[in-house]
LONU-971912 format. One record per residue (C-alpha): x, y, z; residue in one letter. Coordinates in steps of 0.05 Angstrom, whole numbers, padded with zeros to 5 digits, always signed. Layout:
BEGIN
XYZa ...
***
This chain:
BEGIN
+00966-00449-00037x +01003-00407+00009x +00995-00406+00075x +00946-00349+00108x +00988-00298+00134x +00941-00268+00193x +00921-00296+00257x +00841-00283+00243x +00811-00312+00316x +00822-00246+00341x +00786-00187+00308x +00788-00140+00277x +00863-00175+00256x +00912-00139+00304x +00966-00094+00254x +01030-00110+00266x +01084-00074+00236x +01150-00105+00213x +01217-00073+00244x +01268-00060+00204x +01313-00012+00168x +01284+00061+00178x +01337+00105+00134x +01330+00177+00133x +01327+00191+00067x +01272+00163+00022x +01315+00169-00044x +01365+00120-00010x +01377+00052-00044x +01364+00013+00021x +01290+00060+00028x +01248-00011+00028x +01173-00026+00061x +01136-00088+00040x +01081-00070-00008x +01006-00044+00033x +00961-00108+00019x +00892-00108+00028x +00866-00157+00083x +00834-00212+00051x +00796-00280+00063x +00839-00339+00059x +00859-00356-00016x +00796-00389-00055x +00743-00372-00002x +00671-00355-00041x +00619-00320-00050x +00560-00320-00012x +00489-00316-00017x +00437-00322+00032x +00365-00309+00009x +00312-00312+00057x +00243-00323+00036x +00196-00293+00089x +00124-00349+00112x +00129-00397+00063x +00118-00465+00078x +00150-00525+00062x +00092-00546+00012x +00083-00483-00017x +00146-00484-00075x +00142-00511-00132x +00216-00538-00116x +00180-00583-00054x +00117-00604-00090x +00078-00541-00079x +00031-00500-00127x +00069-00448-00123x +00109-00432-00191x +00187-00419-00159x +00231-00433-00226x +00291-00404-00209x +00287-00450-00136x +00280-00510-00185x +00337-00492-00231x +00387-00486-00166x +00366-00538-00137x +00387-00573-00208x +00452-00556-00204x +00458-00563-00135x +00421-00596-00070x +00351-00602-00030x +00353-00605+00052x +00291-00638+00067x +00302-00633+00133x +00318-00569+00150x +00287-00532+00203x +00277-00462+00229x +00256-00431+00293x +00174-00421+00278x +00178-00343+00272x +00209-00294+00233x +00252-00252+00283x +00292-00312+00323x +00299-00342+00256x +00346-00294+00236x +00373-00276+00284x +00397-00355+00302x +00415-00358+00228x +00465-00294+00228x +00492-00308+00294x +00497-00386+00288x +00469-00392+00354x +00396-00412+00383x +00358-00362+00387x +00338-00350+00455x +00419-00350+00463x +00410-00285+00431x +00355-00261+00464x +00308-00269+00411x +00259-00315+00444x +00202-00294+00406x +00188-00221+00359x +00219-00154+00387x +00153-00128+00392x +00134-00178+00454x +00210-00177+00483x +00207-00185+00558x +00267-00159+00611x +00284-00241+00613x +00348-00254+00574x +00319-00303+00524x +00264-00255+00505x +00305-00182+00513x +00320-00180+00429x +00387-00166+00454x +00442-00199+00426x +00499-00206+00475x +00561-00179+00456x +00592-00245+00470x +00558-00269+00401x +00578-00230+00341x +00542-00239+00276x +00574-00274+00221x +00569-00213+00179x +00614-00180+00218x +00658-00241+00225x +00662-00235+00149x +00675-00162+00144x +00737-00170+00191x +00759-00222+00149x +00762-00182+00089x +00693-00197+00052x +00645-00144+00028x +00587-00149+00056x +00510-00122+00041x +00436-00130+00062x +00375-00126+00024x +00298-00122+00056x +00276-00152+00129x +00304-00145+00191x +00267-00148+00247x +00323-00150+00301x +00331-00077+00330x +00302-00074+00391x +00231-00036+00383x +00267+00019+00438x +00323+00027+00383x +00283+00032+00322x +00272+00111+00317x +00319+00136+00277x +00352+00161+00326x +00377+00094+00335x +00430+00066+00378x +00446+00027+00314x +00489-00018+00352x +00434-00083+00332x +00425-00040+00259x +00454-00078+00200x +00491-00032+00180x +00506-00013+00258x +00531-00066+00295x +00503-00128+00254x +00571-00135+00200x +00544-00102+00142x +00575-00050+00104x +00511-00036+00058x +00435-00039+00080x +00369-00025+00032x +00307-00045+00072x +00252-00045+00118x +00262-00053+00199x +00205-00094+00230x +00162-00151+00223x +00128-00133+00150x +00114-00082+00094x +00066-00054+00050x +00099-00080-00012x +00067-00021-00053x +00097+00040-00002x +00144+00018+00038x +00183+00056+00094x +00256+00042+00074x +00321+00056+00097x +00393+00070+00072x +00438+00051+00124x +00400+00082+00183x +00372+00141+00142x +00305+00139+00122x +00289+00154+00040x +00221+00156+00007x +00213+00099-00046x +00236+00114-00119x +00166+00098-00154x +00090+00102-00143x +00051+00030-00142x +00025+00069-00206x +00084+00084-00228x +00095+00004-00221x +00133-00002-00166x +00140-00056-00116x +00187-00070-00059x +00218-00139-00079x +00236-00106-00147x +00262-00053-00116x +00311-00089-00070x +00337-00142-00128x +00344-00081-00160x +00388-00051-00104x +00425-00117-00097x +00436-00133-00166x +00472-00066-00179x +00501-00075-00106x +00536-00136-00130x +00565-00109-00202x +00597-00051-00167x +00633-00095-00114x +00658-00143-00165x +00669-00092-00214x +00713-00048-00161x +00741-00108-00124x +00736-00172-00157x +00792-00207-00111x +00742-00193-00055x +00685-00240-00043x +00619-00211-00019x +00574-00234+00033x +00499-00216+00005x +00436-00228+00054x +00376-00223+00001x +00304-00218+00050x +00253-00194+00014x +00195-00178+00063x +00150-00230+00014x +00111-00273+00022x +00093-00248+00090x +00029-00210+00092x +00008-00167+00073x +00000-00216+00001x +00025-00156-00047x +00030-00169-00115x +00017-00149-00190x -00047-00175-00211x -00023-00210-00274x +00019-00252-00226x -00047-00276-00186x -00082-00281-00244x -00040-00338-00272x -00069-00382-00221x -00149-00377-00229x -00184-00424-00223x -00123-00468-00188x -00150-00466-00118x -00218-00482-00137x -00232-00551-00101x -00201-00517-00036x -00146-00533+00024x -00164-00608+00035x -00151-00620-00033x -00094-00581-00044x -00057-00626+00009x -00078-00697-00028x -00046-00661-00093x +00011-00630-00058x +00030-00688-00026x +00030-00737-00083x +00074-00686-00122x +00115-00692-00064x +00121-00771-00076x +00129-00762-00149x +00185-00720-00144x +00221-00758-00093x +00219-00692-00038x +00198-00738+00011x +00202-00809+00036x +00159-00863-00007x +00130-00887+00064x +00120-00828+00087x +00040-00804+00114x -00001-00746+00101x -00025-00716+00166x -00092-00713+00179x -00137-00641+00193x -00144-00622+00264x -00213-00591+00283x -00187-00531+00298x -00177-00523+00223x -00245-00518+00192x -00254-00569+00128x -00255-00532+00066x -00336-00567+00047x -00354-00530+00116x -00337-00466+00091x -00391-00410+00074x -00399-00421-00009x -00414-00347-00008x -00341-00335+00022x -00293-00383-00029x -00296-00347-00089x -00262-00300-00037x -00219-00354-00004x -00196-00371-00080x -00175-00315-00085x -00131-00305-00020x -00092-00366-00040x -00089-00339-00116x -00058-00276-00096x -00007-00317-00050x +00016-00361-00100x +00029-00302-00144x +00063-00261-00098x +00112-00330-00086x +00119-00339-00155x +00132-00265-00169x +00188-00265-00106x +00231-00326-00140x +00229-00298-00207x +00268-00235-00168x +00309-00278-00137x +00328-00311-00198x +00351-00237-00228x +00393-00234-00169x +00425-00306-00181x +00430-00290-00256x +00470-00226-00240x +00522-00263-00203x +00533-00318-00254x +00528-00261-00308x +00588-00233-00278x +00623-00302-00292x +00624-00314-00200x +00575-00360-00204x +00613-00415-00190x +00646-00396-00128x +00598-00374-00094x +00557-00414-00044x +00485-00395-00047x +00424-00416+00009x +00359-00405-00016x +00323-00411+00040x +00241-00432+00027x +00213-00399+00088x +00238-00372+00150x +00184-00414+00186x +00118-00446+00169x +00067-00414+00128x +00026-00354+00173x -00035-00377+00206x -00040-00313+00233x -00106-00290+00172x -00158-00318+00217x -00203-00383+00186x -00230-00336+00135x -00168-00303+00114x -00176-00224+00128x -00175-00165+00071x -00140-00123+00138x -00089-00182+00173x -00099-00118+00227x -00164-00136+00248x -00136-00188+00272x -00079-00168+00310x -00130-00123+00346x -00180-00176+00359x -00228-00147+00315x -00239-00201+00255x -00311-00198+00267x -00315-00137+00223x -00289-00168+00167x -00358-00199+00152x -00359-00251+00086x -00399-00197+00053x -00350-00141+00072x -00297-00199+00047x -00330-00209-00019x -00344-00142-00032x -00259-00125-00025x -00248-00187-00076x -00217-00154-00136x -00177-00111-00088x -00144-00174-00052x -00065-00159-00072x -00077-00083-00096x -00052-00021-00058x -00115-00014-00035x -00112-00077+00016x -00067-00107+00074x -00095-00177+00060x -00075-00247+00092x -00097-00319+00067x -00143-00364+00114x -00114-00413+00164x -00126-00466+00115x -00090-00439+00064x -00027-00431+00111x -00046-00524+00130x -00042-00539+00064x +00021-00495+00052x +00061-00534+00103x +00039-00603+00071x +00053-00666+00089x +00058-00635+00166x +00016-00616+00215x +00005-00536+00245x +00039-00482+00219x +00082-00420+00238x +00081-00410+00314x +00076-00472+00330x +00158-00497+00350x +00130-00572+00374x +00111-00596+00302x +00149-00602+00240x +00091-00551+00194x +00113-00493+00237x +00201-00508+00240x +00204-00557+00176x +00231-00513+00115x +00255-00527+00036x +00328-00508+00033x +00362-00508-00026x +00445-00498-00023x +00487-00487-00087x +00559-00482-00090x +00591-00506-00163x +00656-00514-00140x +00647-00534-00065x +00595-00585-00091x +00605-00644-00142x +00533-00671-00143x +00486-00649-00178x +00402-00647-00166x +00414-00689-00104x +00383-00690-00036x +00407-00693+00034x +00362-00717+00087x +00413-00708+00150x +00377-00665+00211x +00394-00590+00197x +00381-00535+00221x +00388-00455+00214x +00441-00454+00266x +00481-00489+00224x +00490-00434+00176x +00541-00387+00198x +00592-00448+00211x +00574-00474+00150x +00603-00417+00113x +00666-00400+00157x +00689-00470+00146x +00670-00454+00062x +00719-00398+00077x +00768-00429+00108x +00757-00388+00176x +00754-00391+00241x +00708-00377+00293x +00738-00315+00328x +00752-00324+00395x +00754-00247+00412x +00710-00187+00369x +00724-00117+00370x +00753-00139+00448x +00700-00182+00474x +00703-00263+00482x +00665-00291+00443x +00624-00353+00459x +00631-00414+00418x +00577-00421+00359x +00515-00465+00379x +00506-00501+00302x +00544-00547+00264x +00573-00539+00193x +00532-00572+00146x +00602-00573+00097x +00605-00656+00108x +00542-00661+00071x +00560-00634+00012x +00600-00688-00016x +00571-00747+00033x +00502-00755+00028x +00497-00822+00074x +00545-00784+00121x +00516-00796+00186x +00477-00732+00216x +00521-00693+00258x +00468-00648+00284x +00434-00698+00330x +00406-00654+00384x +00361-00588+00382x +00304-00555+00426x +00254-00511+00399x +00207-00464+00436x +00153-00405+00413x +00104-00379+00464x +00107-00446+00504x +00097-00498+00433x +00157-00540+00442x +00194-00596+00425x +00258-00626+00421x +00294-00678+00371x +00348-00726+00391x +00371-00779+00345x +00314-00786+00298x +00261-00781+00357x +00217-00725+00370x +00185-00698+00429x +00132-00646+00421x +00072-00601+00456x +00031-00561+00428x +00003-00513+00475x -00026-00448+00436x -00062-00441+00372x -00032-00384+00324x -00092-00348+00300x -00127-00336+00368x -00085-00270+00383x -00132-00243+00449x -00178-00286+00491x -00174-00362+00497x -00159-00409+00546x -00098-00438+00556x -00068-00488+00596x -00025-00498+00650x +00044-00514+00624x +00046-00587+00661x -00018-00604+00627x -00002-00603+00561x -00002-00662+00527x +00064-00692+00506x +00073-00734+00439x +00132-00777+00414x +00150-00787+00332x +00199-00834+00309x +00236-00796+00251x +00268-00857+00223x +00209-00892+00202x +00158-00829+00209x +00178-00769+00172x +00124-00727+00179x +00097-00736+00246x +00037-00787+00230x +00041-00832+00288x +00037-00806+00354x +00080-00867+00397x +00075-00829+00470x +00030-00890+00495x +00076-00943+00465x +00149-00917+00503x +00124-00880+00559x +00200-00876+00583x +00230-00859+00524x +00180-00788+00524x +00201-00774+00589x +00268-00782+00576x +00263-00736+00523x +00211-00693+00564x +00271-00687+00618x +00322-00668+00552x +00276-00613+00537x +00283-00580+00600x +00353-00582+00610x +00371-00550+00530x +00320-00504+00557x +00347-00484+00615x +00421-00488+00587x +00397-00438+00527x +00361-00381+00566x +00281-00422+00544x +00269-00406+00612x +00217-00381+00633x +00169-00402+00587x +00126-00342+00563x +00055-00355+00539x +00038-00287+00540x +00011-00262+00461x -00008-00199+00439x -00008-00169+00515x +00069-00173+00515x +00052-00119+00459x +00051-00072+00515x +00118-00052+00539x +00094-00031+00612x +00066-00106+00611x +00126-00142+00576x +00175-00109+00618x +00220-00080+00570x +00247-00008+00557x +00216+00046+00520x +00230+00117+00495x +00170+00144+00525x +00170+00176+00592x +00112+00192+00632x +00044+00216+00607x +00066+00273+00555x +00109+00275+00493x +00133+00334+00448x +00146+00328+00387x +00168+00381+00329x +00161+00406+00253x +00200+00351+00213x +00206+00300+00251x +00175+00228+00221x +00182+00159+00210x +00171+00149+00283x +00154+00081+00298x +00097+00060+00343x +00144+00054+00400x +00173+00111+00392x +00113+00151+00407x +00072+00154+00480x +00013+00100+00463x -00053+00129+00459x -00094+00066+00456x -00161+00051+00507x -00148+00116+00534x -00169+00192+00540x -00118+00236+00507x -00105+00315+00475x -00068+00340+00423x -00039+00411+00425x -00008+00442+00370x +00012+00513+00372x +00018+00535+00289x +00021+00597+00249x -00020+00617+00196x -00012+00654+00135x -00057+00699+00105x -00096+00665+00056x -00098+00606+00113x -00063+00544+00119x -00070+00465+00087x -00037+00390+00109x -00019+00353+00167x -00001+00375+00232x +00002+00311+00256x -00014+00234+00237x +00007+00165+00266x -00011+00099+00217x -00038+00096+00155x -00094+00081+00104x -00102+00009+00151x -00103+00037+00207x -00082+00103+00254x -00101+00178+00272x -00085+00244+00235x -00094+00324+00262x -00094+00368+00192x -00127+00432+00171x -00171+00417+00107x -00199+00482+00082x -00162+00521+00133x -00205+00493+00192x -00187+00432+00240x -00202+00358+00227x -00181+00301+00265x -00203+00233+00232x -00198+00161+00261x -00183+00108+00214x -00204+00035+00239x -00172-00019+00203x -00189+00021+00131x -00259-00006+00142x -00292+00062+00187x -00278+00132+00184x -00296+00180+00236x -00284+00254+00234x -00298+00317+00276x -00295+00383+00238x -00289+00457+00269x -00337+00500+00245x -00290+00550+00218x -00218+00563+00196x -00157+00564+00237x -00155+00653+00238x -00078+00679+00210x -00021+00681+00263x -00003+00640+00319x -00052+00596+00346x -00055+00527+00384x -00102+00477+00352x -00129+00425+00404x -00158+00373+00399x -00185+00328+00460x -00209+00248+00465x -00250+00229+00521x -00240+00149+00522x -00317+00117+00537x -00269+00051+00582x -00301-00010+00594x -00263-00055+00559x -00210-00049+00495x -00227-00014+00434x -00283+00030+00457x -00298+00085+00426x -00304+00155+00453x -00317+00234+00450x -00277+00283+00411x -00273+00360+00419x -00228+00414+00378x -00213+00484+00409x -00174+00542+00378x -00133+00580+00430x -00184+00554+00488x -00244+00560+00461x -00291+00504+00424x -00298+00499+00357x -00325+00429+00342x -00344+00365+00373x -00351+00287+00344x -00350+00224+00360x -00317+00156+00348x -00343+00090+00351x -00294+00043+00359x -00214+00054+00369x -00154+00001+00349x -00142-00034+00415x -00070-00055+00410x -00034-00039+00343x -00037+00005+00287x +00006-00018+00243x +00067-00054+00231x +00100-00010+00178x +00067+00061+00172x +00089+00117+00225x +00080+00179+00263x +00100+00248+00230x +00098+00312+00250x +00080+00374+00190x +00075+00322+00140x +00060+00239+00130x +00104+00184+00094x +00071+00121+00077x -00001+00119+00064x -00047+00169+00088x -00092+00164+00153x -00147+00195+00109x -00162+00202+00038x -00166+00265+00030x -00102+00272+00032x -00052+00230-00008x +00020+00222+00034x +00060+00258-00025x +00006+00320-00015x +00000+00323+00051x +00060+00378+00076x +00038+00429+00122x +00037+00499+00087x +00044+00532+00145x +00086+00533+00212x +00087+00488+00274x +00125+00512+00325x +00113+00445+00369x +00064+00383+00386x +00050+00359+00445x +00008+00290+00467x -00012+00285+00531x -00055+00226+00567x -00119+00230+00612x -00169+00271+00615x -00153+00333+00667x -00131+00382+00634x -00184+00433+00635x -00160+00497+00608x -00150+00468+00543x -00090+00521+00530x -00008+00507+00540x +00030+00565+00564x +00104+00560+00551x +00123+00557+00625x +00089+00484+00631x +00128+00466+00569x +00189+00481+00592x +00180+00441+00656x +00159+00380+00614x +00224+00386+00571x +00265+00398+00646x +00223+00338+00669x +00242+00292+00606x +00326+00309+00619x 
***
């Protein structure tokens, strides 16, 4: 092998130009430059694969014992090896961003999700500059490099698209290709995608028979033949994230339908089978101990019988949409080893990017939104058995019950959230590499965890860490390569020390010990009690005789906890963990949270054509009194569609002219409607179209008084009952003339829902004193002065 011919800890690799002989004619015989190369990875470095499976516990594949069908898991791990001990940050968000930066993830300011970043650096969703991705690392190197699905790193202030795209995958994250979704989740039947950072409509209908995960293996599969096809010395660096198997549970009903009657005897149950397949298959230790049931989790013979065909039926529908994500994952793999690359490149399937979602409520929810806006209560075990056959369709934005996500995270205890206890960090990893690895179907049981990633594949690679990026220092990664266990499976762990931390659960784990709180329960989103940091309850797990967390020791070595207790506190305060936020779905609110926004002051104007605005992007309307002026011209003959909508069929808010007159609807959670009608059409020409919301206060989520004026004077009045107190959704958006994504209201379908008119402008203003009800263009002028 010859030795590497570039100095690669400083990129991008400096040029450097050769002197010598400059003659003046090119025809001369002594005309000689060395031949242009292109910059390459070090001789032999692979392929590689990342694919991220999104909530899925470590019980839930097939691979680790679970019910879940996941061939294509089982065949790698076949030909390759299971981590049984690999662990994750307990949400999605720091997950990945730890894993593609190979540091923890509060190092990177990604403390918790970007939509409850604080102004504290841990919690900011701002990656220092000091830390550059290992997709960018790779790029500079010479790899191609694409993403496929998730990510839910931008910074909620930079997800318009309007960017920056500096924290953008195709921005400033490394990658030179990106198909996907930015945020927390998608509807997996209409998506809002991007190209890069340019928004594009999905290629299909659900009728047509689309679905997101398809879509992206599609993407990545043809992704992949290109690159090897037009560079086959390069090696690529492929992330693969679908948004599945978060909620909403999305999925072709064939796929759930393989699975009736499976989930019949319920969650308790599930774990006893579970965990003996577990045994039987040799996933985890012959002593180990199944965790018992904490109260908070209700018993599956205490549940309503009226509600479990329902409850069936949630888990049904999950273990369909799991099996229906690996067998897209597999198309992926197959692609690669179709192209004869299969083995050189190092693949990480990765079972979860923390533990199965509690988040559904104990009864699972047909709306995970009702949730999120702490309004489950609606979702009544009649209103839940009367959605059943739609659990899974286009129709729904459904989420499995709490005990559903236990028994999913068998043989531990808790779930996702919860960063003290292995059920919410613990996650099946499965790492193939043919001709990096020798063994074949073996396990490694060392302490690993997501960290270790991004060293793992530089040293594949043959790289180094770069010391400077694109002119910035960089700061030493915070994992450990997981390359010694390939070959050595008794090699003593290496990764020996690591703190995690999600809304104040914590823990640590040195040397086979583990030190753990739990201090807030997942699925209670608003409301609850919770205690004082110092009073939560410590406990203390010895790993080498315990592995899943059985036996609580904290009375037996009081010194050793507090040892540990003391360790805890000073990785925390070494990592940015401090201070510890407890704060839930209020740090939803940017004013509370602390964090930027693109919103200034009480008015916002918006024009024709402009869409895919996210939540943030647009002045919040929520438990408040707002207007909506939009100043339109008509046509003869009158004027159809949607001047204006924000969310979607689950949720959100829509201004359109239906018959030529004004209608503003309310959507709640898909489950009430509530519309005010003028009583005539919009007349032809320019006219403003107004519509005003008296909030009722008192509380969150009240409901209120709605009036509609043409140029000033009243046409209509309404009311709503109830209003969405914190979110509308997590995928759907705000457009202006038109509306991507599901509609608001049904009488309109997205793809039909174009203005046919003109709007000149849109403006939302907050409160309630504005009296005139008309907007000369003087005062909008001043607010566009005001805004620059």
């Amino acid at each position: 092998m010859s030795p590497d011919r570039h100095a690669r800890t400083m990129l991008p690799i400096p040029d450097l130009p050769k002197p010598g002989l400059t003659t003046y004619d090119a025809k001369d015989p002594d005309t000689s430059y060395p031949q242009i190369e292109p910059l390459l990875p070090p001789e032999g470095a692979p392929n590689v694969l990342i694919v991220l499976i999104d909530d899925t516990g470590f019980g839930a594949s097939s691979a680790f014992g679970g019910p879940c069908y996941t061939p294509n898991a089982e065949k790698l791990a076949a030909a390759g090896l299971s981590y049984n001990r690999f662990h994750t940050t307990a949400l999605c968000a720091p997950t990945r961003a730890a894993m593609l930066s190979g540091r923890n993830h509060h190092s990177v300011g990604m403390g918790s999700i970007t939509e409850t970043a604080t102004s504290a650096p841990g919690n900011s969703s701002l990656k220092p500059n000091t830390k550059a991705p290992v997709a960018m690392t790779l790029k500079l190197n010479g790899y191609s490099t694409a993403q496929f699905g998730k990510c839910h790193e931008v910074p909620v202030w930079q997800s318009s698209p309007m960017g920056p795209f500096d924290a953008w995958p195709s921005g400033g994250g490394g990658f030179e290709t990106f198909y996907g979704f930015i945020g927390g989740e998608n509807n997996q039947w209409d998506p809002s995608l991007y190209e890069g950072t340019t928004p594009v409509e999905p290629p299909a209908t659900p009728e047509e028979g689309y679905h997101l995960t398809e879509d992206l293996a599609d993407h990545a599969v043809n992704w992949i033949r290109t690159q090897k096809a037009l560079m086959p010395e390069r090696p690529f660096f492929v992330y693969f994230a679908p948004g599945a198997t978060h909620a909403p549970h999305h999925v072709p009903q064939e796929w759930a339908d393989k699975y009736k009657g499976t989930f019949a005897d319920g969650w308790d149950a599930q774990r006893e089978k579970t965990f003996a397949k577990q045994k039987e298959l040799g996933i985890i230790p012959a002593d180990a101990e199944l965790t018992p049931r904490h109260t908070e989790i209700p018993a599956w013979d205490d549940m309503p019988a009226e509600l479990k065909p329902v409850l069936e039926r949630e888990m049904e529908v999950y273990a369909g949409f799991l099996e229906h994500t690996d067998h897209h994952v597999g198309r992926v793999i197959d692609a690669i080893e179709d192209l004869g690359v299969l083995a050189n490149t190092l693949i990480y399937y990765i079972l979860g990017d923390n533990g199965a979602s509690a988040e559904g409520t104990l009864n699972g929810a047909f709306n995970e939104m009702a949730n999120f806006n702490g309004m489950a209560a609606l979702e009544t075990p009649e209103f839940m058995l009367s959605k059943i056959d739609e659990l899974g369709t286009p129709t729904s934005y459904n989420h499995y019950a709490v005990g559903w996500a236990w028994a999913m995270d068998t043989p531990f205890q808790w779930t996702k959230q919860v960063a003290s206890h292995w059920g919410g960090t613990r996650n099946g990893t499965i790492v193939s590499w043919p001709k990096g690895i020798s063994e074949k179907g073996g396990q490694r049981s060392q302490f690993t965890h997501v960290i270790d990633v991004a060293p793992t594949i530089l040293e594949a690679a043959g790289l180094p860490e770069p010391t400077m990026v694109n002119g910035v220092q960089q700061s030493p990664m915070e994992g450990t390569s997981m390359l010694y266990t390939f070959d050595q499976p008794d090699k003593p762990e290496r990764h020996d020390l690591q703190y995690f931390e999600m809304f104040g659960n914590r823990g640590l784990y040195y040397k086979g010990w583990s030190a753990v709180t739990k201090h807030r329960t997942p699925w209670v989103m608003l409301g609850g009690t919770l205690p004082a940091f110092d009073d939560d309850v410590w406990e203390l797990y010895d790993g080498s005789t315990d592995y899943s967390q059985a036996h609580n020791l904290a009375e037996e070595n009081p010194a050793l906890l507090a040892k540990l207790q003391r360790l805890w506190l000073i990785e925390a305060t070494k990592y940015n963990v401090l201070p510890i936020d407890d704060r839930g779905v209020e740090r939803a609110n940017p004013e509370i949270a602390g964090r930027p926004t693109l919103i200034r002051g009480n008015t916002q104007l918006l024009y024709a054509g402009m869409g895919r605005l996210s939540e943030n992007s647009v002045v919040s309307i929520k438990n408040k009194s707002f207007s909506v002026t939009a100043e339109i011209e008509v046509r003869e003959g009158g004027a159809e569609g949607v001047i204006i909508a924000q969310g979607g069929r689950f949720g959100g808010w829509s201004l359109y002219l239906k018959n030529g007159a004004a209608k503003f609807v309310y959507n709640v959670l898909g489950i009430q409607e509530f519309a005010t009608v003028a009583d005539a059409p919009v007349p032809g020409g320019k006219h403003q179209v107004r519509m005003e919301f008296a909030y009722d206060g008192g509380g969150l989520g009240k409901g209120g008084d709605v009036a509609l004026y043409y140029d000033g004077s009243a046409v209509g009045s309404g009311r709503v009952g109830a209003t969405q107190a914190m979110i509308f959704s997590a995928d759907e958006t705000t457009d202006v003339g038109y509306e991507s994504g599901t509609a608001v209201s049904p009488e309109y379908t997205a793809a039909g829902s174009r203005f046919t008119g003109k709007i000149n402008w849109v403006q939302i203003d907050l409160g309630d004193d504005d009296h005139d009800h008309l907007i000369d263009p003087e005062e909008r002028m001043r607010i566009i002065m005001a805004r620059q």
